[in-house]
N, C-alpha and C positions, 0 to 999 in steps of 0.2 A: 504494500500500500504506500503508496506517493504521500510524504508531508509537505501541506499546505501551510499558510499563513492564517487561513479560514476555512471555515466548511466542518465536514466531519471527521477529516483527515489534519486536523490543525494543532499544533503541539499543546495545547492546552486542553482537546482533549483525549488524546492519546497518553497523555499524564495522570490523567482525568480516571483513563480505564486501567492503566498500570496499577495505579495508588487503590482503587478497588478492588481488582481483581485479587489485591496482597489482602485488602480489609478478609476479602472473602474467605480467602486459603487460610488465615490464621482463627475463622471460624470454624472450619470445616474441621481442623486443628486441634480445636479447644480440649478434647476429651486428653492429648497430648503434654498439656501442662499443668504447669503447678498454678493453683490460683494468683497466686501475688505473679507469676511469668506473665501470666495471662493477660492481668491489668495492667501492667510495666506495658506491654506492647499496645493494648486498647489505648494506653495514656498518649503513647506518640503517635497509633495511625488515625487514630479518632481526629485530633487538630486538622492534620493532613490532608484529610476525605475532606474535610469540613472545606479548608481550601481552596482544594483544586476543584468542588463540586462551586463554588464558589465564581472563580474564573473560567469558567465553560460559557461559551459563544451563547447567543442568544439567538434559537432557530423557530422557525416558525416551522407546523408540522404539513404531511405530505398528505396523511390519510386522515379520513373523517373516524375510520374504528380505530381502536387501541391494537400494539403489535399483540403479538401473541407471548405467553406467561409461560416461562419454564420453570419457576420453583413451585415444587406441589405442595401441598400441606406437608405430608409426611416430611420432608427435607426442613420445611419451617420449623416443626415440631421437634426432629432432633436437632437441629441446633441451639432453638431456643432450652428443651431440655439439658443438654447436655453443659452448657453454661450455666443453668440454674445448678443442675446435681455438683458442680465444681465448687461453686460459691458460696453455695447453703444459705441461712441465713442473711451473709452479705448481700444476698441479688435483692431485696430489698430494700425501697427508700423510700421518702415522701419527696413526691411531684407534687412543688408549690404552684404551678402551672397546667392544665389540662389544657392545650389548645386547639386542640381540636372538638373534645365534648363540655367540657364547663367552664362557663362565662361568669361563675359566681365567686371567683378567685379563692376559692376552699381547697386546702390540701387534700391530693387524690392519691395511692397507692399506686408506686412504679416498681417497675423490676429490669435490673440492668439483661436480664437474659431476653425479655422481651422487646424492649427496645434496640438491642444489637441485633435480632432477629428480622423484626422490624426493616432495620434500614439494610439488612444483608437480601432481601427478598427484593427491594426495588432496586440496588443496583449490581447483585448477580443479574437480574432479568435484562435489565440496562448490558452490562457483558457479553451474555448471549444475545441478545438481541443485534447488538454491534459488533460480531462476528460472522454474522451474515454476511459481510462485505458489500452487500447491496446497499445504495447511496440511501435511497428512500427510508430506508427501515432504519441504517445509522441513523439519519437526521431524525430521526419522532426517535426514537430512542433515547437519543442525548434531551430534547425537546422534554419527553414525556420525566426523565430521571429528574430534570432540574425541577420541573411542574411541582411534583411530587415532593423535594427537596423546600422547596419554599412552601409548601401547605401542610408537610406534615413531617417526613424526618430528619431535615435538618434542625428543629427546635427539638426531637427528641434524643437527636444527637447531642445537642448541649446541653440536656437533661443527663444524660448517660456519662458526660464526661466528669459534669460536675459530682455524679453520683462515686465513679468511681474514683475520682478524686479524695474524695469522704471515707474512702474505704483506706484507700491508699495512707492516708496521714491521719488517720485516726488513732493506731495505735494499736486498734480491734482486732482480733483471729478470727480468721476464715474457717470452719471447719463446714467440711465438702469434700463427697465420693470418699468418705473415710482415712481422710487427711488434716490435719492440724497442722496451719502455718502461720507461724507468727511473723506477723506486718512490721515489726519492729525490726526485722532481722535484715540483714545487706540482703541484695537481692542483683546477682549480675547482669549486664548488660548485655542482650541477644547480641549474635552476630547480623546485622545490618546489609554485609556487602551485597547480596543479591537484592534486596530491595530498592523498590520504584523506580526513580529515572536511571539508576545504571546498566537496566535492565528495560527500559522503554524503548528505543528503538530496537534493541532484537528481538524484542516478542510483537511490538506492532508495528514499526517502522518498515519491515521488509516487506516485499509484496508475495 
């Protein structure tokens, strides 16, 4: 695939699907690590996603119906499971914010495993959907993932980060999938080098 300056071939959002495509795999993941790993890398690609979902082109769409949905329930379900069973206890918080269902500014019950779920469902779909290589379906694609971003999981994005922010510097133990990790304890730094743009153009930049 040819990089542009614009369009759907435009490095911003080729960026766009790198930095997701990592969100997704470190979900798929999850069952793989330690809680506090977990959150250490939710802490950095979370900002990230946020970002580059952020500076993505502003396209207007091709078709009147929506593309078509490749995450099924079952797939929502275990990932959302699978980060709850990890976090135990932790995956709960109070959402000072409901913005999508209540207007009456009353704290409402969040869970970090659902709202990572959440936004891994719209832009996995976004991934696949933009793999198709066909220009129309990229463009509602990128179109439909920002749509979606601005009215619903980008604010539960910064729900999520602040949550596990809370988690992170609390002090609190995790206990989940039959592990006890204390928050207090060093916690090393992932290896990084295959992630995002070092790895952008060789996974979408070639045709």
């Amino acid at each position: 695939m040819e990089e542009t300056n614009s369009g759907a071939g435009s490095s911003n959002v080729l960026e766009f699907i790198a930095v997701a495509d990592q969100y997704c795999k470190h979900l798929t993941r999850a069952r793989g690590y330690k809680p506090s790993e977990f959150l250490f890398v939710m802490q950095r690609v979370l900002p990230l996603l946020y970002l580059k979902t952020v500076n993505l082109p502003r396209f207007e769409p091709f078709f009147e119906e929506g593309n078509e949905r490749f995450v099924r329930e079952d797939e929502y379900n275990a990932i959302e499971q699978s980060v709850s069973a990890m976090l135990g206890s932790s995956d709960s918080f109070e959402e000072p914010y409901d913005y999508t269902m209540h207007a009456d500014g009353e704290p409402v019950a969040g869970s970090i495993s659902e709202y990572l779920a959440d936004i891994y469902q719209d832009v996995k779909d976004c991934i696949l959907q933009y793999r198709t290589g066909t220009e129309e379906v990229m463009n509602d694609a990128i179109w439909e993932c920002s749509l979606n971003f601005e009215t619903i999981w980008g604010a539960r994005l910064l729900s999520v980060m602040r949550a596990i922010h809370r988690v992170l510097y609390s002090g609190q133990e995790i206990v989940g999938n039959d592990m006890k990790v204390d928050e207090g304890s060093q916690v090393s730094d992932p290896d990084r080098s295959s992630w995002f743009i070092s790895r952008r153009q060789q996974e979408y930049g070639e045709e």
